[in-house]
C-alpha positions as CSV (number, residue, x, y, z in Angstrom):
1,X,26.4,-90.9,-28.1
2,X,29.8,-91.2,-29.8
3,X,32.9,-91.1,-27.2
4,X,35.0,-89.3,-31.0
5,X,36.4,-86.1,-31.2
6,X,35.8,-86.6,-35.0
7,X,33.7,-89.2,-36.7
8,X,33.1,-89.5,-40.7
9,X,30.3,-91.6,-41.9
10,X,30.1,-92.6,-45.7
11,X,31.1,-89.5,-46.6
12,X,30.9,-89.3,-51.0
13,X,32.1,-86.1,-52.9
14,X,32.3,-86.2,-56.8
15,X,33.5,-83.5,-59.1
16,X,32.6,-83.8,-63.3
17,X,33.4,-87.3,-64.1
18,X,35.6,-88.3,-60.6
19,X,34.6,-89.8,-57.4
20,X,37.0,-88.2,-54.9
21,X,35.5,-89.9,-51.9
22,X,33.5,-92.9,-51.8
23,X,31.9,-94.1,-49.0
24,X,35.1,-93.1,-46.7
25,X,34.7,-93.6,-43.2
26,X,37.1,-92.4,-40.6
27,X,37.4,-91.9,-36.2
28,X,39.6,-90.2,-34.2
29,X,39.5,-90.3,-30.7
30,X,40.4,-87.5,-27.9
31,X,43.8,-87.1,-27.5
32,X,45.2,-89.1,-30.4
33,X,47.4,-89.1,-33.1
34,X,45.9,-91.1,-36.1
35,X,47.8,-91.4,-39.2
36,X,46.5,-91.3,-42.5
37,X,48.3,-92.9,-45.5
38,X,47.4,-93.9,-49.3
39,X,49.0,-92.8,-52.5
40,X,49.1,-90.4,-54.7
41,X,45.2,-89.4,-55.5
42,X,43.9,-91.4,-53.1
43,X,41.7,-88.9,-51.8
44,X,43.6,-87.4,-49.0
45,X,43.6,-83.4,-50.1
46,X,39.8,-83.9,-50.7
47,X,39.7,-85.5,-47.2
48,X,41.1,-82.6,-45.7
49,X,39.1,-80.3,-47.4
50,X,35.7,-82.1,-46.3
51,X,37.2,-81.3,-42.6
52,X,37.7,-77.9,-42.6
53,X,34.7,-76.7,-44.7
54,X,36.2,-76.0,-48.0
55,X,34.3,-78.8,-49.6
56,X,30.8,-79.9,-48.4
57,X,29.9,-84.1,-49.1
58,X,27.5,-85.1,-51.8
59,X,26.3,-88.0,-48.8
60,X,27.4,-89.1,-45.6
61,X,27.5,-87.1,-42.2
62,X,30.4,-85.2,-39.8
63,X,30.2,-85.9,-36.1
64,X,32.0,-83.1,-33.8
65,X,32.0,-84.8,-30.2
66,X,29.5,-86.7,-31.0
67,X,26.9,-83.5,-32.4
68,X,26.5,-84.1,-36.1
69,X,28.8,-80.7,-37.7
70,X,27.7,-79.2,-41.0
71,X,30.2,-76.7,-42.9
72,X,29.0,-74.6,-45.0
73,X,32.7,-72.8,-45.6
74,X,35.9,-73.0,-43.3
75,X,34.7,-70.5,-40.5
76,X,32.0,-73.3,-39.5
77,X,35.1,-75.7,-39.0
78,X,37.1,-73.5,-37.1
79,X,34.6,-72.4,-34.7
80,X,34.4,-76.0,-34.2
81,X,37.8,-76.2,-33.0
82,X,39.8,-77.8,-36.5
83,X,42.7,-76.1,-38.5
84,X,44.8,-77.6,-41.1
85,X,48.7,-77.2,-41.0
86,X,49.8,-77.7,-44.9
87,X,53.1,-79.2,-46.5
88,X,53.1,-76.0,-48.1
89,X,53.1,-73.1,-45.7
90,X,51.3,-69.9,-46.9
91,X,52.1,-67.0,-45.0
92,X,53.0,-63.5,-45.1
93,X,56.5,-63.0,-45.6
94,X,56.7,-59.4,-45.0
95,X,54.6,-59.3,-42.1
96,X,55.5,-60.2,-38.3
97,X,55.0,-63.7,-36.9
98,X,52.3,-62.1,-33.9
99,X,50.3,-60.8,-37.5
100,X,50.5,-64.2,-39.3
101,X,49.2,-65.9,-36.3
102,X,46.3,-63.6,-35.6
103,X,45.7,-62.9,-39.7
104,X,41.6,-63.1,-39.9
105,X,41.1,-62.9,-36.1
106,X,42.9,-60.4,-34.5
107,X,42.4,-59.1,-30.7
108,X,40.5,-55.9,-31.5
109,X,38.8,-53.3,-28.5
110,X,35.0,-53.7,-28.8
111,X,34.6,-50.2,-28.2
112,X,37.3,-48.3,-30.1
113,X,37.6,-51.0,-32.8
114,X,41.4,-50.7,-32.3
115,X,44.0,-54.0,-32.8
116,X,45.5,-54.5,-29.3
117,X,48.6,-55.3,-30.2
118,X,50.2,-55.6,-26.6
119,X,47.7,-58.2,-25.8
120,X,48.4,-59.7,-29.3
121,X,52.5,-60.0,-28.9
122,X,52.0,-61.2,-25.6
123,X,49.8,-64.4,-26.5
124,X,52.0,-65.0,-29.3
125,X,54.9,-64.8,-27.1
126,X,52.8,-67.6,-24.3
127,X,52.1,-70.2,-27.6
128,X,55.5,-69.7,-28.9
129,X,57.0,-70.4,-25.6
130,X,54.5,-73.2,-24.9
131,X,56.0,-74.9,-28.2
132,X,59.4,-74.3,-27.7
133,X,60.1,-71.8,-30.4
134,X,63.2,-70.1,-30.6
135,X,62.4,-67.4,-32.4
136,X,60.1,-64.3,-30.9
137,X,56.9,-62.8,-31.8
138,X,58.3,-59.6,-33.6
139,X,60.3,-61.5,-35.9
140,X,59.4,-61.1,-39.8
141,X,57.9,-64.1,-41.4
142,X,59.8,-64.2,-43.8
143,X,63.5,-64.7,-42.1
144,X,62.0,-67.8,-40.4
145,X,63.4,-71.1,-42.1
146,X,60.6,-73.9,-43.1
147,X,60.4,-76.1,-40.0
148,X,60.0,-72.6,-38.1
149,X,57.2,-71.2,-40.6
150,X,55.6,-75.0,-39.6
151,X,55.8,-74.0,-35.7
152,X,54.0,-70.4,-37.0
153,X,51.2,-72.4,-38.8
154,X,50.6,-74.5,-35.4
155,X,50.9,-71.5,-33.5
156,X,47.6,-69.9,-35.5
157,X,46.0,-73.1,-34.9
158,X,46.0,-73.1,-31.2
159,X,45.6,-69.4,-31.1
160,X,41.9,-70.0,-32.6
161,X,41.8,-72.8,-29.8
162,X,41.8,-75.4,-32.1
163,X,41.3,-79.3,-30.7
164,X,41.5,-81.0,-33.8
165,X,44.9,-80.3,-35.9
166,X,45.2,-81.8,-39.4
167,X,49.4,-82.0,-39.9
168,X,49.5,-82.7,-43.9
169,X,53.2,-83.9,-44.8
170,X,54.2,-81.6,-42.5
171,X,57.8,-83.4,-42.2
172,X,58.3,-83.6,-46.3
173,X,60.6,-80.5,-45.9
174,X,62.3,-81.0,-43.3
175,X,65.4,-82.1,-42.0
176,X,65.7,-85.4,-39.7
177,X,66.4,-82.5,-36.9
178,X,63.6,-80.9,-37.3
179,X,60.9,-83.7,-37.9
180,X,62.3,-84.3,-34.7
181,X,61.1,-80.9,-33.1
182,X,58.0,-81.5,-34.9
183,X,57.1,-84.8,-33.3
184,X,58.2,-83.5,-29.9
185,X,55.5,-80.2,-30.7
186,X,52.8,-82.9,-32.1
187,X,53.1,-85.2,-28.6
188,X,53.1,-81.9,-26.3
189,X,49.7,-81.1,-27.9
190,X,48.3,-84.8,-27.8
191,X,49.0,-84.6,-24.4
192,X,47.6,-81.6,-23.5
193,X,44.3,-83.1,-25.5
194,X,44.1,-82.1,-29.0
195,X,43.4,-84.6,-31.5
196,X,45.7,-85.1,-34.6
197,X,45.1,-86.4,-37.8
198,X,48.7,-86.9,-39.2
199,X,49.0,-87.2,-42.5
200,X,52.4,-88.5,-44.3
201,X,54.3,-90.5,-46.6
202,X,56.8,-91.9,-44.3
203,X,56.6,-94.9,-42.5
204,X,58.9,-93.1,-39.9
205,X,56.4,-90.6,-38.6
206,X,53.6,-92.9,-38.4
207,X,56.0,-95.2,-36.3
208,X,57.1,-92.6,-34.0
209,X,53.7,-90.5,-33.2
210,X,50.7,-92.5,-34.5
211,X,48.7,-95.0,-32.4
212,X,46.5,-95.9,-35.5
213,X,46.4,-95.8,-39.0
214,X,43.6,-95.3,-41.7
215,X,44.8,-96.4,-45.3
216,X,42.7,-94.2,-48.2
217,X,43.2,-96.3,-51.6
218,X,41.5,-94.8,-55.2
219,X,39.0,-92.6,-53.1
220,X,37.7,-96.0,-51.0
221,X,38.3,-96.8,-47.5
222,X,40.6,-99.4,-47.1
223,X,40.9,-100.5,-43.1
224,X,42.0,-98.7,-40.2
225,X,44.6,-100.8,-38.2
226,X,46.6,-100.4,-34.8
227,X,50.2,-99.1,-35.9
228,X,51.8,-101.6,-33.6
229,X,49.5,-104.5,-35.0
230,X,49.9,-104.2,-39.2
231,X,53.3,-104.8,-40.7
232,X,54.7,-102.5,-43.3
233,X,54.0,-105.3,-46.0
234,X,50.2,-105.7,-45.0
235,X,50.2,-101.8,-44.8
236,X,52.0,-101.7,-48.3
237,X,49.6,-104.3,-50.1
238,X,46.6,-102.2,-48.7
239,X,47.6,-98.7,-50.6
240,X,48.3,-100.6,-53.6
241,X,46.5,-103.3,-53.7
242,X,44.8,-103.1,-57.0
243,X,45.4,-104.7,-60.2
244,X,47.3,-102.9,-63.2
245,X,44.6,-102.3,-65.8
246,X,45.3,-102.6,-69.1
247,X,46.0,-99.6,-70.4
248,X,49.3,-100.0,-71.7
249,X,50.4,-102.1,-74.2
250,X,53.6,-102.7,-74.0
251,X,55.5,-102.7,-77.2
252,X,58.5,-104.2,-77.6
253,X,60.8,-101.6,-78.7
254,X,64.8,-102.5,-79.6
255,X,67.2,-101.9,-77.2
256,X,70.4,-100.2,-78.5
257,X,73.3,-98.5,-77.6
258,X,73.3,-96.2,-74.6
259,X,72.3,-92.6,-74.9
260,X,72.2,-91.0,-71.9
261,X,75.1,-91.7,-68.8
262,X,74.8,-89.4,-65.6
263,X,77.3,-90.1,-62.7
264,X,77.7,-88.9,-59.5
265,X,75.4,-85.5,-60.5
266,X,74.9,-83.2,-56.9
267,X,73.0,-79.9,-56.1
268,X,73.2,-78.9,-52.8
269,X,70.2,-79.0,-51.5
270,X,68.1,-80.9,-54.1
271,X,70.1,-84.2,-55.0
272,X,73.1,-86.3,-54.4
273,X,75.2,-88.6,-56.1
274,X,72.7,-90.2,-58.8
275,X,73.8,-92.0,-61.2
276,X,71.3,-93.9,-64.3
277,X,72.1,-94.3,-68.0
278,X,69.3,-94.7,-70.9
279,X,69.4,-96.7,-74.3
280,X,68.0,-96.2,-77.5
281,X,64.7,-97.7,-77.1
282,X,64.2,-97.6,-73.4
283,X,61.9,-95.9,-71.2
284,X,63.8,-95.9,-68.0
285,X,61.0,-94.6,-65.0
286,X,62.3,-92.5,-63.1
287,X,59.9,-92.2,-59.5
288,X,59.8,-91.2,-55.7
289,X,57.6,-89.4,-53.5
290,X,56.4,-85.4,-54.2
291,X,60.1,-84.4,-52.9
292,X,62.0,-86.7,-54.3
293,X,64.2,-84.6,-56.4
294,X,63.3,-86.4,-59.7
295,X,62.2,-83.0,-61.8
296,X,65.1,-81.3,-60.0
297,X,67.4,-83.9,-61.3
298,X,66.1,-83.7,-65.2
299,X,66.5,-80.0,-64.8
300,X,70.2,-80.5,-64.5
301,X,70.2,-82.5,-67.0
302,X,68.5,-80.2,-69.3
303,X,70.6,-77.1,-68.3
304,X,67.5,-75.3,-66.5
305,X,69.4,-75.1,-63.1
306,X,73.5,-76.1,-62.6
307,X,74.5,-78.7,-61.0
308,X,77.5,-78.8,-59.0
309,X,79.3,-82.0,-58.9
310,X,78.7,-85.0,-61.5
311,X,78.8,-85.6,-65.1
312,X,76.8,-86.0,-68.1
313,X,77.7,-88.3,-70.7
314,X,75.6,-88.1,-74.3
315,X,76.7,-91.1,-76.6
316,X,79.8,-92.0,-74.8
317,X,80.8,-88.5,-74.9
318,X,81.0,-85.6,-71.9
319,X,78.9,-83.1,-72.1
320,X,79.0,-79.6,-70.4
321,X,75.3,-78.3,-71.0
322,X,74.7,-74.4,-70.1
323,X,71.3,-73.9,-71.0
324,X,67.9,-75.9,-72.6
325,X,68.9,-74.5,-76.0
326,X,72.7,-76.4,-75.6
327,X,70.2,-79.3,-74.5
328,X,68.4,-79.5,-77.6
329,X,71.0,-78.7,-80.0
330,X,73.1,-82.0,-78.1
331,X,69.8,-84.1,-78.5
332,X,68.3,-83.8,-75.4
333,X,64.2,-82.4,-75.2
334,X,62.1,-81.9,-71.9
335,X,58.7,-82.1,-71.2
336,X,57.9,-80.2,-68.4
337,X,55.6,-81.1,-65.7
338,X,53.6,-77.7,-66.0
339,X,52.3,-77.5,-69.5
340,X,50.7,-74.4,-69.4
341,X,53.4,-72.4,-67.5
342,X,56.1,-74.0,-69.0
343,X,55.6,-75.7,-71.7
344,X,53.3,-73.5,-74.1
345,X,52.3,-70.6,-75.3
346,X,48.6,-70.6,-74.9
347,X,48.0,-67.3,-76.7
348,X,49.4,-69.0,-80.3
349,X,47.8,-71.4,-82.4
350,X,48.9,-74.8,-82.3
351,X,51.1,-75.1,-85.1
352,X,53.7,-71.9,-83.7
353,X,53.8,-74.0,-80.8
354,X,54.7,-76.9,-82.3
355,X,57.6,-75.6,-84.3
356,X,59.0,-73.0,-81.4
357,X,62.1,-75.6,-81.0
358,X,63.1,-75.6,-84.8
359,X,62.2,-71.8,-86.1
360,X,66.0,-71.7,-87.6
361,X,64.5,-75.2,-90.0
362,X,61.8,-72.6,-91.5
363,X,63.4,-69.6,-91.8
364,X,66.0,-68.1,-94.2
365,X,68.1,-65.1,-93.7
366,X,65.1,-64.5,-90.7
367,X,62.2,-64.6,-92.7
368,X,59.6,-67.3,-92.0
369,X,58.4,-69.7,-94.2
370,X,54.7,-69.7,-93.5
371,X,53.3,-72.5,-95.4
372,X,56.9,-75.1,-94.9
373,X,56.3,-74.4,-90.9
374,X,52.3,-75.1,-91.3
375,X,53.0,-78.1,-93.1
376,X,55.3,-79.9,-90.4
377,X,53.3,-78.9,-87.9
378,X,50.2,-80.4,-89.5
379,X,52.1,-83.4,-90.2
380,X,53.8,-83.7,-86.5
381,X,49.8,-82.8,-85.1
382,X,48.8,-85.7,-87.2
383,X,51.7,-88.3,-85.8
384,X,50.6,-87.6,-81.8
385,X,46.8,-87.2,-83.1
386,X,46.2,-83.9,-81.6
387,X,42.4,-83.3,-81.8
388,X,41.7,-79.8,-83.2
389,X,40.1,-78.6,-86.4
390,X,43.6,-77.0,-87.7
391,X,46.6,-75.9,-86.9
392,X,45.7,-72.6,-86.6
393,X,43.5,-73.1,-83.7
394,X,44.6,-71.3,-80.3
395,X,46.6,-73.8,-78.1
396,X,43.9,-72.6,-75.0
397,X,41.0,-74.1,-76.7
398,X,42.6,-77.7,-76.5
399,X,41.5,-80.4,-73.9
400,X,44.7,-80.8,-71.0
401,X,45.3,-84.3,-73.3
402,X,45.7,-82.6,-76.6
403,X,47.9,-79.7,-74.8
404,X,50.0,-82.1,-73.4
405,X,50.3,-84.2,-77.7
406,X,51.2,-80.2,-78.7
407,X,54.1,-80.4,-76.2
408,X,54.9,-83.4,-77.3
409,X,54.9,-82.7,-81.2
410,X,56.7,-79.7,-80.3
411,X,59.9,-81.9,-79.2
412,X,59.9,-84.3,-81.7
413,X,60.8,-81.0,-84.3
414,X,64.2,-81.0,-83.3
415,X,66.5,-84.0,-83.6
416,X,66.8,-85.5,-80.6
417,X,68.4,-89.0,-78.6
418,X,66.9,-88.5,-75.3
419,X,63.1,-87.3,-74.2
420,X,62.7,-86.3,-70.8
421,X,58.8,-86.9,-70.2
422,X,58.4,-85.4,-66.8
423,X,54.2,-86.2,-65.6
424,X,53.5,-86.4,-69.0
425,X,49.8,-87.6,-68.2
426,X,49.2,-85.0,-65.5
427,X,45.9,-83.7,-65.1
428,X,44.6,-85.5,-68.1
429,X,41.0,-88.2,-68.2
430,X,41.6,-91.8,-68.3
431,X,41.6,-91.7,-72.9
432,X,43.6,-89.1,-73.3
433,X,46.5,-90.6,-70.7
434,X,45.9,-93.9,-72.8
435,X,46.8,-92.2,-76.4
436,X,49.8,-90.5,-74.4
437,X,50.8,-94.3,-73.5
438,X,50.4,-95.5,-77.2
439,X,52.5,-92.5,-78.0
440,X,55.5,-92.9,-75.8
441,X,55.6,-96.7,-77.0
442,X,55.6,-95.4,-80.3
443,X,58.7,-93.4,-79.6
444,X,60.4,-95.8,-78.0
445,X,60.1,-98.0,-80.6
446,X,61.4,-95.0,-83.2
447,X,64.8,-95.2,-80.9
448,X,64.2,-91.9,-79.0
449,X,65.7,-93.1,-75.0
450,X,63.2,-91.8,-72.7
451,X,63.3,-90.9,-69.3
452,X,60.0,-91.0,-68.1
453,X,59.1,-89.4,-64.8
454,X,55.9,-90.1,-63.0
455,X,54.2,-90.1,-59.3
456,X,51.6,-92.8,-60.7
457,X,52.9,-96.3,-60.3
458,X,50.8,-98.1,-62.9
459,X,52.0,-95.6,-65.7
460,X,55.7,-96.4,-64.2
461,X,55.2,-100.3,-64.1
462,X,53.2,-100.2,-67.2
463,X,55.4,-98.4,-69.6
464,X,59.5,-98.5,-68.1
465,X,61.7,-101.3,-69.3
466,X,63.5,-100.4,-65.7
467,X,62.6,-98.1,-62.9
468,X,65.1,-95.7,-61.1
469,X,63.2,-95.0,-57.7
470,X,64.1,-91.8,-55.7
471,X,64.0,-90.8,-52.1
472,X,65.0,-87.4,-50.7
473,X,67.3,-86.5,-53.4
474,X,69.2,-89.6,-53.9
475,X,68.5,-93.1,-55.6
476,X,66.5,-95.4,-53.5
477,X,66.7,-98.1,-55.8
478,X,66.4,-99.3,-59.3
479,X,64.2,-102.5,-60.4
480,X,64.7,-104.3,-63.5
481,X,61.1,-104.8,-65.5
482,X,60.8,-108.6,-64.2
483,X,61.0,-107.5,-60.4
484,X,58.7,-104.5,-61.0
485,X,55.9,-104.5,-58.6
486,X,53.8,-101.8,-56.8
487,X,55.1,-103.0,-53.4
488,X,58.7,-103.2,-54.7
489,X,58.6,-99.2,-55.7
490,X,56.8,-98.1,-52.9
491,X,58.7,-100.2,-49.8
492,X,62.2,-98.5,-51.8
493,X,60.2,-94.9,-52.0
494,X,59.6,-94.9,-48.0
495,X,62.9,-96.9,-46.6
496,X,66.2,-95.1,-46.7
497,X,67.9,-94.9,-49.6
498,X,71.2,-97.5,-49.8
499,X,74.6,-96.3,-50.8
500,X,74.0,-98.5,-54.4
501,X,73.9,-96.5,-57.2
502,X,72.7,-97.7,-60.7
């Protein structure tokens, strides 16, 4: 019989067309603290999800102290003794602390049916203690700050007596302070026996808590290693060690004059002190971990949110840009990173979408030339080879790839310098993100300057001439296109950031 708190054996779970997990493997033992690492989409959310019974595996098998577990939903996990604390906490703003910690099972009388609420406050009040909360159980949720909603989260988990917590990025919000407190509240529970799976992208934390890591890479396996045994370069070359495929070819565009200058732009809170310029003809990456402030910085740039210190500089010139329609009228366009919130109307057809920038172009004295804005919009479709039967067809009936060419089309109506691509092949199958590719080579090469933002490091190594990388809000690093490797983006992504600017 197995000595593990948690064992998973070749555990497999596909969705239409993806393998999530293949053949992942994975121990913890009582009373540790395991990290688990890999990049973006390397099957770490599915992972969780296998764990506490959201998901059930196509294959493989779940061992619970060495009894083979089955979920069927996220009850069966928990009255095994796991809970998840997320990144992201959701909770109940309006309610007290003692009610988001007993949400789903409170203390009720078995004969009156009746909450006890003393009996509640007063266990709330013991785990609170036990975790060295400064806050008290009557307090509303909602005046906590971040790193206390985190302590909440952990509190609900040991109130259901959980012995296996899963922390995921639970420091990615938090100040160096308070991932302090955290490690402090993760080692107090290790020691008093619970198991943690500790999941992060920060070589920090898995230095200071775990005694082991397991490296997820493209849904696989990779190793699982003694932290104080594997180097950060080993552990670096296993979550990226893959070759680039070919799916971008490259095209040489022509370098011109600079477009695009930022220096010294600051939001408290968000970003400090970064500084890149873009050329005609360059695609200048712009990456970092989730949290890295890279969509909060193009923002700025775009006049969505203000920035407070800095300045923006559009063909040599200063710029003081007060909203996206200043943007675009200066020669800047964005592409948000939500499509469908953001970046579409999904109840119109594809060709009002496409000319939404430019209605002033078609229009005289406020009337709407019909068949002049069909006809750009047809020829614009036809340029980023949107696949739909006309223009008239509803933007909602599209494929996510043929949304995201509408988006596109729709920025290339107005005249423009500078394209701000931010995850412009997000949530889009392996063709569709290659057309995208062919496209924003095509652009470049048209002498648009494009800031291209992206999580995925072959897109970024693939397509940028040179790559600005970003770590909590400030610039990491940049790497010309000779020095580019996955190793180089990801060591800058997880050390501190230098004082260098671009």
């Amino acid at each position: 019989m197995s000595n593990m708190t948690l064992e998973l054996r070749a555990i497999t779970k596909t969705f239409p067309g993806v393998k999530a997990l293949d053949n992942v493997h994975f121990q913890l033992k009582p009373g540790e603290i395991h990290a688990l690492m890999g990049e973006n989409g390397a099957g770490k959310s599915t992972f969780i999800k296998i764990i506490t019974g959201v998901y059930t595996p196509d294959a493989g098998e779940i061992y619970v102290n060495g009894q083979k577990a089955e979920f069927k939903n996220p009850r069966d996990a928990k009255k095994l003794g796991i809970a998840a604390i997320y990144q992201h906490v959701t909770c109940y703003p309006d309610l007290s602390v003692t009610e988001n910690i007993f949400m789903g099972h409170e203390k009720i009388h078995p004969k009156t049916k009746r909450i006890l609420w003393n009996d509640m406050y007063e266990e709330a009040g013991r785990i609170l203690e036990e975790l060295g909360a400064s806050f008290g159980p009557k307090i509303q949720m909602g005046s906590l700050s971040v790193a206390q909603q985190q302590i909440v989260e952990i509190a609900k988990a040991l109130s259901t007596q959980a012995k296996i917590i899963i922390m995921d990025e639970p420091t990615a919000a938090l100040t160096k302070r308070e991932s302090e407190e955290l490690y402090r509240i993760a080692e107090r529970l290790r020691d008093k026996g619970a198991s943690i799976i500790f999941i992060s992208h920060r070589f920090e934390d898995m230095y200071r808590l775990a005694s082991r890591v397991t490296v997820l890479r493209d849904a696989k396996y990779i190793g699982t290693w003694a932290v104080n045994e594997i180097a950060n370069e080993d552990l670096i070359v296993a979550m990226v060690g893959r070759e680039i495929t070919q799916l971008f070819p490259k095209k040489e565009a022509l370098i011109g004059d600079e477009v695009l200058r930022i220096n010294g732009l600051s939001r408290t809170g968000y970003f400090a002190d970064v500084s890149f310029s873009v050329k005609r003809g360059e695609i200048l990456g712009l990456t970092g971990l989730v949290g890295a402030g890279r969509t909060e910085v193009c923002q700025a740039i775009f006049g969505i949110t203000a920035y407070e210190k800095g300045k923006v500089y559009l063909k040599g010139e200063e710029v003081h840009i007060t909203s996206p329609l200043d943007a675009m009228n200066r020669g800047i366009g964005y592409l948000p990173e939500d499509r469908q919130k953001q970046g579409l109307v999904l109840q119109w057809g594809i060709g009002h979408n496409i000319t939404l920038p430019a209605l002033s172009k078609y229009s005289n004295q406020g009337w709407l030339n019909e068949s002049k804005e069909a006809e750009i919009a047809k020829t614009l479709a036809e340029k980023v080879n949107v696949k739909a039967n006309s223009v008239f067809d509803l933007v909602s009936t599209l494929s996510g790839g043929n949304q995201q060419k509408v988006v596109v089309a729709k920025l290339l109506t107005a005249d423009l310098d500078v394209l701000i691509l931010d995850e412009p092949t997000k949530g889009v199958d392996v063709g569709a993100k290659s057309a995208i590719y062919e496209m924003i080579g095509d652009l470049a090469c048209q002498g648009y300057g494009i800031v291209l933002v992206s999580s995925e490091m072959p897109e970024i190594i693939g397509l940028s001439d040179r790559v600005i990388v970003m770590r909590e809000g400030r610039v990491a690093a940049t790497i010309n296109r000779d020095q580019l490797t996955q190793e180089s983006i990801l060591e800058a992504s997880m050390l501190k950031p230098s004082v260098q600017q671009a």
